[in-house]
C-alpha positions as CSV (number, residue, x, y, z in Angstrom):
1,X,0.0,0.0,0.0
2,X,3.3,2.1,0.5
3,X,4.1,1.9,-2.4
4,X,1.3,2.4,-4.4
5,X,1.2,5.9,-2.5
6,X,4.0,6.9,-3.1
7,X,3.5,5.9,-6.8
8,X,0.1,8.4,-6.8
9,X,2.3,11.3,-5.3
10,X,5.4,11.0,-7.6
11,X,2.5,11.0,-10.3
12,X,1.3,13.8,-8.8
13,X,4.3,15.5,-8.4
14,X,5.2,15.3,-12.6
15,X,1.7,16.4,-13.1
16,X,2.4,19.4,-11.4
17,X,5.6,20.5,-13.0
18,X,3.9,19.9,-16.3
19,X,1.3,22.5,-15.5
20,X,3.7,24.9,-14.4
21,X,5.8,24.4,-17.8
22,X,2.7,24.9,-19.9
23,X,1.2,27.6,-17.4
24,X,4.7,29.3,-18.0
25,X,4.8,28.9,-21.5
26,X,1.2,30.3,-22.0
27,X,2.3,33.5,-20.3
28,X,5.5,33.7,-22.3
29,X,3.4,33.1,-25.5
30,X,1.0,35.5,-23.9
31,X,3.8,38.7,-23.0
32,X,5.0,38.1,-26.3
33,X,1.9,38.7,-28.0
34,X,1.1,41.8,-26.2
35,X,4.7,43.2,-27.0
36,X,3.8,42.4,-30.4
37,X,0.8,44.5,-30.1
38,X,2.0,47.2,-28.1
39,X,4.9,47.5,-30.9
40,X,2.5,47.5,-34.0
41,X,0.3,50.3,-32.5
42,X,3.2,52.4,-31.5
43,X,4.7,51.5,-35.2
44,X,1.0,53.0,-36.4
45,X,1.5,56.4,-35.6
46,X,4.9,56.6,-36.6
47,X,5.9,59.1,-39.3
48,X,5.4,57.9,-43.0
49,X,9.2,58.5,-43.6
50,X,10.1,55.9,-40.7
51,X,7.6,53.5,-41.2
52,X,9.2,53.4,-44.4
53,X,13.1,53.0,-42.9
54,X,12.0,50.5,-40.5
55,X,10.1,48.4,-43.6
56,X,13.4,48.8,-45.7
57,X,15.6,47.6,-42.6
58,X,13.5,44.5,-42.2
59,X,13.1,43.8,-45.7
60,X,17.0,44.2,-46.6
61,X,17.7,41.7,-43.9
62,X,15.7,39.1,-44.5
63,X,16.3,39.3,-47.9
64,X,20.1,38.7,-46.8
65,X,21.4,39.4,-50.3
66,X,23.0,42.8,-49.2
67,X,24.7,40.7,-46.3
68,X,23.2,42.0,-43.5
69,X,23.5,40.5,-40.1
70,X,21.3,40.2,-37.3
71,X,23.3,42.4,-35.2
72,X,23.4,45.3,-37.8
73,X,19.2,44.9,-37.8
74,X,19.1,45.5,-34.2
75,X,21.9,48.8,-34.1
76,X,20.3,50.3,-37.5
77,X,17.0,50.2,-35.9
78,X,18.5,51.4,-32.5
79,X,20.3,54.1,-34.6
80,X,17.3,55.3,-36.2
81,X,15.6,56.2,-32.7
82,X,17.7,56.4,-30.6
83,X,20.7,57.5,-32.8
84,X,22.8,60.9,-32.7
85,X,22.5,61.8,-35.7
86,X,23.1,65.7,-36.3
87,X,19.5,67.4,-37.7
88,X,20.2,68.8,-40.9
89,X,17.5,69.9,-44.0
90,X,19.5,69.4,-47.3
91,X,18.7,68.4,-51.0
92,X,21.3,67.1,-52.7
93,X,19.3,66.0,-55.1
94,X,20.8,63.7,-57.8
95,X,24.5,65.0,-57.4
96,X,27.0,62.5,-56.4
97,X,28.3,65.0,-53.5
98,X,26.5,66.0,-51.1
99,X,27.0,69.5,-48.9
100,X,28.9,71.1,-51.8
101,X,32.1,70.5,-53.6
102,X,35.1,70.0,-51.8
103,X,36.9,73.3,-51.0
104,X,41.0,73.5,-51.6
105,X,42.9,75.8,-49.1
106,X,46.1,75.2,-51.0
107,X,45.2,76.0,-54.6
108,X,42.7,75.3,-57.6
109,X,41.3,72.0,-58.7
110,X,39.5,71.1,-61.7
111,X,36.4,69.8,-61.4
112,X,35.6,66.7,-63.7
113,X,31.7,65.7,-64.2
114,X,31.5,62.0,-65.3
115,X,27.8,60.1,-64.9
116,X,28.2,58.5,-62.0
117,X,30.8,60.4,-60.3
118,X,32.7,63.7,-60.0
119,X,36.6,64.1,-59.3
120,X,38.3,67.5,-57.8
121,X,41.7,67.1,-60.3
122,X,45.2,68.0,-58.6
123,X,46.7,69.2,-61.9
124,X,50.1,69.6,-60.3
125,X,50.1,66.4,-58.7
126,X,48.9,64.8,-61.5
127,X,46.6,62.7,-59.0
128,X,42.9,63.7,-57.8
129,X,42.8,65.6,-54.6
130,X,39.4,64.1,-53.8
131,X,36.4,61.9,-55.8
132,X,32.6,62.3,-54.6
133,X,30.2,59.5,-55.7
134,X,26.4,57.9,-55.0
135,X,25.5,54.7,-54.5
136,X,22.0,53.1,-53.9
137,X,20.2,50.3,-52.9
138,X,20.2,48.3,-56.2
139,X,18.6,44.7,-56.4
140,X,19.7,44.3,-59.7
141,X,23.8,44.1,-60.5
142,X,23.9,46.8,-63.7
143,X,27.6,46.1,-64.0
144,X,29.1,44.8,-67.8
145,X,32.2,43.0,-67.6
146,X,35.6,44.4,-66.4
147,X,37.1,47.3,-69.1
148,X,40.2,46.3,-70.4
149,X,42.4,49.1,-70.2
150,X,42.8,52.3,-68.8
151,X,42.0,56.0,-70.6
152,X,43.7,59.0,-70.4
153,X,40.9,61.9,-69.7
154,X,41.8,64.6,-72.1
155,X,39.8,67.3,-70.2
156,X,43.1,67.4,-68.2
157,X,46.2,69.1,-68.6
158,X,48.7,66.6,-66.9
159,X,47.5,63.6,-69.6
160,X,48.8,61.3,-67.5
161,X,48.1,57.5,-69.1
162,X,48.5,54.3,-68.4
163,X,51.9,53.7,-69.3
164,X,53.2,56.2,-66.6
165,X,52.4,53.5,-64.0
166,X,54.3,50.5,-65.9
167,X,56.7,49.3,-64.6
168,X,56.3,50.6,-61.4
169,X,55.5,48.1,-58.9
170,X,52.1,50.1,-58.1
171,X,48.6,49.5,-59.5
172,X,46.1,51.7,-60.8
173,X,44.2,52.9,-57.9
174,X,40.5,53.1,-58.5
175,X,38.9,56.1,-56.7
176,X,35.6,55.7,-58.1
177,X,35.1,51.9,-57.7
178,X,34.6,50.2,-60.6
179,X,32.0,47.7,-59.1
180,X,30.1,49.9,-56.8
181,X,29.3,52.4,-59.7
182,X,29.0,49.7,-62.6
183,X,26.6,47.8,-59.9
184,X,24.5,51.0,-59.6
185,X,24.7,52.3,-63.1
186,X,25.9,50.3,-65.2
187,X,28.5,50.0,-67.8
188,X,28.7,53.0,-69.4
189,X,29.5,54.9,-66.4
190,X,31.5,51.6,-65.2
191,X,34.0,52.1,-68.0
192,X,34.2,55.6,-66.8
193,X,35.6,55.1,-63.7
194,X,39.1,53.4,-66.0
195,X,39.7,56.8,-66.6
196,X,43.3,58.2,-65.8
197,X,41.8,61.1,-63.6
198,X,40.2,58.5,-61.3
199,X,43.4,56.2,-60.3
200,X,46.1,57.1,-57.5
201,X,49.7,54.9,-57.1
202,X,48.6,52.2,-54.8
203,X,50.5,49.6,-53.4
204,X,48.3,46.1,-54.3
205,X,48.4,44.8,-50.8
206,X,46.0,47.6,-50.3
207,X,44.2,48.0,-53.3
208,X,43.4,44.4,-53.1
209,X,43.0,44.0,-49.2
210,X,41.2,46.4,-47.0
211,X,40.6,48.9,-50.0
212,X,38.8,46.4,-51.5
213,X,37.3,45.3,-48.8
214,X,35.4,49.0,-48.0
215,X,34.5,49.2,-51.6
216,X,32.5,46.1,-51.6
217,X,31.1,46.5,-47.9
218,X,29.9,50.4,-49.3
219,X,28.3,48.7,-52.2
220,X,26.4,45.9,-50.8
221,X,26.1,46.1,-47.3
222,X,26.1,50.0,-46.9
223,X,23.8,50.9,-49.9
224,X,21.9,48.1,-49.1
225,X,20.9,49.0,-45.4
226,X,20.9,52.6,-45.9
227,X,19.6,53.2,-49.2
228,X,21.7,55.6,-50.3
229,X,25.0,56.6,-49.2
230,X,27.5,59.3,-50.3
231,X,31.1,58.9,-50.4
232,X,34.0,61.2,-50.7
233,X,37.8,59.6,-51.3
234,X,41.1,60.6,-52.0
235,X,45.1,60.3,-52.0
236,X,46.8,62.6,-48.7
237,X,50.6,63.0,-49.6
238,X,53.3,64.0,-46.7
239,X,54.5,67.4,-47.7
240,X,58.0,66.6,-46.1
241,X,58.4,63.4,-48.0
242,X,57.3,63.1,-51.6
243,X,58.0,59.6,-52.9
244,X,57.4,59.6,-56.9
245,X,56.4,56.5,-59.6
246,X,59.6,56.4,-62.0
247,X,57.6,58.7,-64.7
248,X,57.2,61.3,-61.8
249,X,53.6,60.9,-60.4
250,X,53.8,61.3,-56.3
251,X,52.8,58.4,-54.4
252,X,50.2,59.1,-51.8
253,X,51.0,58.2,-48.4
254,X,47.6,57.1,-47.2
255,X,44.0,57.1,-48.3
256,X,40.8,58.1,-47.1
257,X,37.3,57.7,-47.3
258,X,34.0,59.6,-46.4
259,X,31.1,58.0,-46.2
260,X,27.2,60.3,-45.2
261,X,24.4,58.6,-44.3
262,X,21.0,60.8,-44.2
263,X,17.8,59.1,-42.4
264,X,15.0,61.5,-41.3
265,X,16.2,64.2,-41.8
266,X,19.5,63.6,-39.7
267,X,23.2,63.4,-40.4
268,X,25.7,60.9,-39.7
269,X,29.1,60.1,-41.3
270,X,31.8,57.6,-40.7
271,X,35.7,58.8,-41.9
272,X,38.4,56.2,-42.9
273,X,42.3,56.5,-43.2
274,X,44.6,53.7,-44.6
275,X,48.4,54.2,-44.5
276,X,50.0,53.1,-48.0
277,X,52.4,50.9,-46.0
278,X,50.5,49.4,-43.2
279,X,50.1,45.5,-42.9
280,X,46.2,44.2,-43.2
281,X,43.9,45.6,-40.7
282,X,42.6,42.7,-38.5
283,X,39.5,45.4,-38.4
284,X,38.2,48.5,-40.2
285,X,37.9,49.7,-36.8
286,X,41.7,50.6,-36.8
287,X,40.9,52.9,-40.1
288,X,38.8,55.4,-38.3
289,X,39.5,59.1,-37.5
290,X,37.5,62.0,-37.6
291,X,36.9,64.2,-40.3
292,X,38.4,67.0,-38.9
293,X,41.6,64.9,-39.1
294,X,41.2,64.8,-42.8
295,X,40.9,68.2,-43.7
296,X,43.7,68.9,-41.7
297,X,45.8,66.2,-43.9
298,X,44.3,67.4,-47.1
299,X,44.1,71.1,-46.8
300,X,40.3,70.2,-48.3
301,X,37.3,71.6,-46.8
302,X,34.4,68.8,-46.5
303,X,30.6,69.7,-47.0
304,X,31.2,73.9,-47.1
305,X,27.1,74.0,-48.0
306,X,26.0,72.7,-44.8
307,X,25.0,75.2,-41.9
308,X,28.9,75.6,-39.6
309,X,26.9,74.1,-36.9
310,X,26.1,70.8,-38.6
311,X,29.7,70.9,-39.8
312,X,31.1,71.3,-36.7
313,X,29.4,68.6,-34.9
314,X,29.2,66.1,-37.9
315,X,33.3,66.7,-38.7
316,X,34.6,66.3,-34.9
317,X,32.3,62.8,-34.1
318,X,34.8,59.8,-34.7
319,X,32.4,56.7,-34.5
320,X,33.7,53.9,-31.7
321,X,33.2,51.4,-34.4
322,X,32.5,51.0,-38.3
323,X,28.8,50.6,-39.2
């Protein structure tokens, strides 16, 4: 008879701690549905514009051809709330640069107009002092195959062409990417971007490593979470040490990058520096600076259009990590 009682409360017992599991469960189930409630109304009376950035975030990710993780969902959506982003009404329409062409403190530069991106030309260099191009969230790849050769742009005065870089142990540099803008618009203005006025000496441990690298993470995972981006890239040369190709080019001795993000009517933007010489980054954390830094380097003055306010908060931010 022991037994058998002790059988009923062990039974008992089980029965129990099922119901508490299930009773557990139901309330999870339940919290969660109300959270999911709570959410959609708030998500209801949300401006039109962010119902639409929150619908683009979610779609990009799960579409997870743009390469977007998990983690970047949950900081783009924190970043469009809760972000820092510096208020700012501007239209830059169309244009590939956005707050105004980049101003030189040290002398003129010609300004070359291509489709899909424009170039601020160092004649005396013989290199660009800075390139300013759009890219977009493009579901469709509009590039053609590679071009074959490079083109020397006779809208400048230095002519400088291919051959000038033979030889020399340094490749052609793309400014201008060749796969972001042929992705974006094709490859008419992809074969563009093999002209002579968009390439820099650059060593090919760079142009093929973390170069390379921020091109294709500003094509596809940038474009593609953002929508549309603006960048701004160029050579910075050392004043006190000017190494040159054999045919007399200078050799930069780093690189950077600009990229703008605008959501909502706010301003964010994320700054990059690569030394010509430096081993592979284990992280395009170690790239970043502020943009401050940059115009300091380059003597170039970023965004002059913008209010000085939104300039001077936007230029001094250096991010703690890449997006």
């Amino acid at each position: 008879m022991a037994k058998r009682g002790g059988s009923r409360g062990k039974s008992s017992r089980r029965q129990g701690s099922a119901n508490r599991k299930w009773l557990r469960l139901g309330l999870a189930v339940l919290l969660g549905i109300l959270a999911a409630g709570v959410v959609w109304l708030w998500h209801c009376f949300e401006p039109a514009d962010r119902k639409a950035e929150v619908k683009h975030l979610c779609g990009n990710y799960l579409r997870r051809q743009n390469q977007a993780t998990f983690l970047e969902l949950t900081v783009d959506l924190w970043q469009l709330y809760r972000g820092d982003g510096v208020p700012c009404e501007y239209a830059p329409g169309d244009a590939p640069v956005y707050g105004g062409l980049p101003e030189a403190t040290t002398g003129a530069l010609r300004v070359l107009r291509n489709q899909a991106y424009w170039v601020g030309y160092d004649e005396r260099r013989r290199n660009p002092a800075w390139v300013a191009y759009r890219l977009f969230d493009s579901r469709e790849n509009l590039a053609g195959p590679r071009p074959v050769g490079f083109v020397t742009d006779l809208r400048t005065i230095a002519q400088v062409s291919s051959e000038h870089y033979t030889g020399s142990g340094f490749d052609r540099g793309h400014l201008a990417p060749n796969f972001g803008i042929g992705r974006c618009y094709g490859p008419e203005a992809q074969q563009e971007t093999f002209l002579m006025s968009n390439i820099v000496p650059q060593r090919h441990a760079l142009n093929a490593g973390d170069w390379k690298k921020l091109e294709l993470r500003e094509a596809i995972n940038y474009a593609g979470r953002f929508q549309e981006i603006w960048i701004i890239t160029g050579p910075i040369f050392n004043p006190e040490l000017i190494r040159e190709l054999p045919s007399g080019i200078p050799i930069p001795e780093s690189f950077y990058k600009i990229v703008v993000d605008e959501q909502c009517g706010r301003l964010r933007a994320i700054a990059f520096r690569f030394q010509h010489d430096a081993p592979t980054l284990s992280s395009l954390n170690q790239a970043l600076c502020t943009i401050d830094e940059l115009e300091a380097l380059t003597g170039l003055d970023f965004f002059p259009e913008l209010p000085s306010a939104v300039q001077e908060e936007l230029e001094s931010r250096r991010p703690i990590s890449a997006w």
